[in-house]
N, C-alpha and C positions, 0 to 999 in steps of 0.2 A: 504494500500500500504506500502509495506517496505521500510526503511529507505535509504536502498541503491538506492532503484529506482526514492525516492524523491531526493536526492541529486545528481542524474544520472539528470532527467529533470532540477531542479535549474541549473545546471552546463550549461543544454544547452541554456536554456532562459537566464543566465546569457551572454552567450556567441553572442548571435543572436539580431540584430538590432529590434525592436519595428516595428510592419509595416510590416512584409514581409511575402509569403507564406512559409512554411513547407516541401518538397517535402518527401512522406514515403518514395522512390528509395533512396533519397540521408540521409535520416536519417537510414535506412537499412545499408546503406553503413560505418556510421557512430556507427554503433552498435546498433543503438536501434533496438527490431525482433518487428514483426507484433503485437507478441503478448503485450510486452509492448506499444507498440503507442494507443493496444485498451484500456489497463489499464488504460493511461493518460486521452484519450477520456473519459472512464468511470469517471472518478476521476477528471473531469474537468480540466483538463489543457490543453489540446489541443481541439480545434473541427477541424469538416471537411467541406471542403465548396467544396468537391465533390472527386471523386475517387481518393486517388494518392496526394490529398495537403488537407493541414492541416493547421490553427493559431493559434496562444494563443487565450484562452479562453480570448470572451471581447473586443481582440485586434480589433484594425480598421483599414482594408485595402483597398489599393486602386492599381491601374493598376501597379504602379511602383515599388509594393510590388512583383507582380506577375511577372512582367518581371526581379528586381533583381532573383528569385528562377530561371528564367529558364537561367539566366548568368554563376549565381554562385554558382547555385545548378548541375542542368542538362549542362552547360559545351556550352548552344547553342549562335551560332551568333546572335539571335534573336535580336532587337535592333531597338528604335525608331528613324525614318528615314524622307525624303524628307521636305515637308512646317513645320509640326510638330517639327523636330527638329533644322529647321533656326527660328520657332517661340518662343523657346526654348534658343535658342543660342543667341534672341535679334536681329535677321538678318532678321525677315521679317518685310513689308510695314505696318504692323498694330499688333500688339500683340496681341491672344487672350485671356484674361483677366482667363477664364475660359472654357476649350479643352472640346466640345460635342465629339468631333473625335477624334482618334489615329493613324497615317500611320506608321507602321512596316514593318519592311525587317525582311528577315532570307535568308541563301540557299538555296539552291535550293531544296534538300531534308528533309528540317527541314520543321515539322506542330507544329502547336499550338495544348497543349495537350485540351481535351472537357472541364478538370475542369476549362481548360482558357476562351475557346470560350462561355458557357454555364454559367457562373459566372454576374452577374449584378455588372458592373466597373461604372456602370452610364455615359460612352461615349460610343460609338462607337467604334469599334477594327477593323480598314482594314488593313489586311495584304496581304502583296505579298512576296512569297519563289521562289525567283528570283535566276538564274546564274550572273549575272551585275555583279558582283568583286566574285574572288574565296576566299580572304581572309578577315580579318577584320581591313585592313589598313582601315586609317582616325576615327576610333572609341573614342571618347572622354568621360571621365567622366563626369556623371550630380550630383550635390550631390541635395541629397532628403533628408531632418532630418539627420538622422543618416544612411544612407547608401547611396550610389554611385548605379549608373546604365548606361549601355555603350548607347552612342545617336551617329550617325553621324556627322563627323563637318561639318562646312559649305561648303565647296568642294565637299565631297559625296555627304549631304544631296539636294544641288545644284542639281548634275546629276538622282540622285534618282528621284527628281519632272520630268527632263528632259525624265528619264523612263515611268514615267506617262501620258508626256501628247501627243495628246492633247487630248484622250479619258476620261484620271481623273485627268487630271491638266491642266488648261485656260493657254495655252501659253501667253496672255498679263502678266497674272503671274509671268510667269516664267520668263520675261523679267524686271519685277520689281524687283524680287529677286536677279537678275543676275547684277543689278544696286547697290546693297548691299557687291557685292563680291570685293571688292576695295585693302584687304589688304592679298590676298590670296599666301600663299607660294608659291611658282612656281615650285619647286621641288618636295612637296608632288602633285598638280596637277598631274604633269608632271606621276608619277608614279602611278595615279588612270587612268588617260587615258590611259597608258597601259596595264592597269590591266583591264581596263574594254571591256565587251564583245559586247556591243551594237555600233553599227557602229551608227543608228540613234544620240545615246546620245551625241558618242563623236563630231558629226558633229558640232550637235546644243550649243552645251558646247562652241566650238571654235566659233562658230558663232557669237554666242549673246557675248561672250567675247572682240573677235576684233570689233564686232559692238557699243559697249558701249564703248570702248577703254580704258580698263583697262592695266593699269601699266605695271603687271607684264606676264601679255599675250607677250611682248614681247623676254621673256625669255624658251617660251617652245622653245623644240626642233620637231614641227613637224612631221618632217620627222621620229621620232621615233616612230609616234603614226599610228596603221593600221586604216585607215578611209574605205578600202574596197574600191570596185569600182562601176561606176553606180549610176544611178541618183535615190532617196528615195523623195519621196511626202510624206509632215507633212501635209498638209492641202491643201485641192479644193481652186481653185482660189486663192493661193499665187504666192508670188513673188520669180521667182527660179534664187537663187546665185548659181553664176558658178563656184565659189571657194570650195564652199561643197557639192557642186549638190545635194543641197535643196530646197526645196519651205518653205518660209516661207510666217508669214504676214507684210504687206505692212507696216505696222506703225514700222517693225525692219530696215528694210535699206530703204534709199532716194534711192540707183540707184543702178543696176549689179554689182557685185565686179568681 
């Protein structure tokens, strides 16, 4: 290999975090042609851990590695989201020590590319490529070693589970988590519930808010938020508040609001 094309790779390994995937798209973009990234592969400097991504040779990666590339390589919303990311934030009822699972968002049009889904991350990857917010308000920095990765904050990630349940997330859950949300802006709030598209979410959001009677619930403005019309069933044999013309469960309100 020539001298130039060594000093072309040092520059970029010098440049790129320890840990993370490669994308050929975004190092294409960056100058390197197909045909050198197969040079480095020959010459060990990069391998590939399936079409389209690439690591240092040796390196050790893991999910975090893989979702910075698809941030801040490929440009997507993609971003870990709902219990995962309040367990993450210190915000849920139990921390787990060591994540079997992963709950991701993205848009509505964004997939995971196969080198993602087909790669052994040693947990579990559920994704949902939801419409729920058009933008990537509430996105927060997680640092991981040497590199950052976008997670939802506690507010999103809040509604995300809210998204969930109660077919992939236990509403008693969701109502401990919701027990957690104590010191939450009311103004960033304020502006995911209008942002967001789920009439369900934003019901149960305000629901379980004024039903735990957090603080800052006094501060939304309502009437700014569309909650839609008509009555929505979360659950057979709950208890339906007249205030969001929901059915909830009985263990969230003592009586009719």
């Amino acid at each position: 290999m020539s001298t130039e094309n060594k000093s072309k790779i040092n520059q970029l390994l010098a440049q790129m975090p320890k840990g993370v995937v490669l994308l050929s798209s975004w190092l294409k973009y960056k100058g390197y042609s197909l045909d050198l990234l197969k040079k480095y592969r020959k010459s060990h400097w990069l391998e590939s851990i399936g079409r389209g991504a690439l690591i240092r040779s040796g390196d050790t990666i893991d999910f975090y590695g893989a979702l910075y590339a698809l941030q801040a390589q490929a440009g997507l919303s993609v971003h870990i989201g709902g219990r995962t990311a309040l367990s993450l934030l210190g915000k849920a009822q139990y921390l787990e020590l060591s994540m079997s699972k992963v709950i991701v968002f993205g848009l509505k049009k964004e997939k995971l590319p196969k080198w993602l889904t087909d790669y052994d991350w040693g947990l579990k990857v559920e994704y949902y490529s939801t419409s729920l917010f058009s933008s990537r308000l509430a996105l927060v920095d997680l640092e991981i070693k040497e590199f950052s990765v976008k997670i939802s904050n506690p507010a999103r990630a809040m509604m995300e589970c809210l998204y969930l349940a109660p077919e992939h997330q236990e509403l008693s859950e969701c109502y401990e988590l919701m027990e957690n949300m104590n010191n939450l802006r009311p103004t960033l709030v304020q502006k995911l519930l209008e942002e967001c598209s789920s009439i369900k979410v934003k019901r149960l959001f305000l629901c379980l808010a004024e039903c735990i009677g957090h603080e800052w619930f006094g501060y939304l403005d309502i009437q700014r938020i569309d909650l839609g019309s008509g009555k929505r069933r979360i659950i057979k044999n709950g208890l339906y508040n007249s205030k969001y013309q929901i059915t909830i469960p009985h263990g969230w309100i003592k009586h009719d609001q």
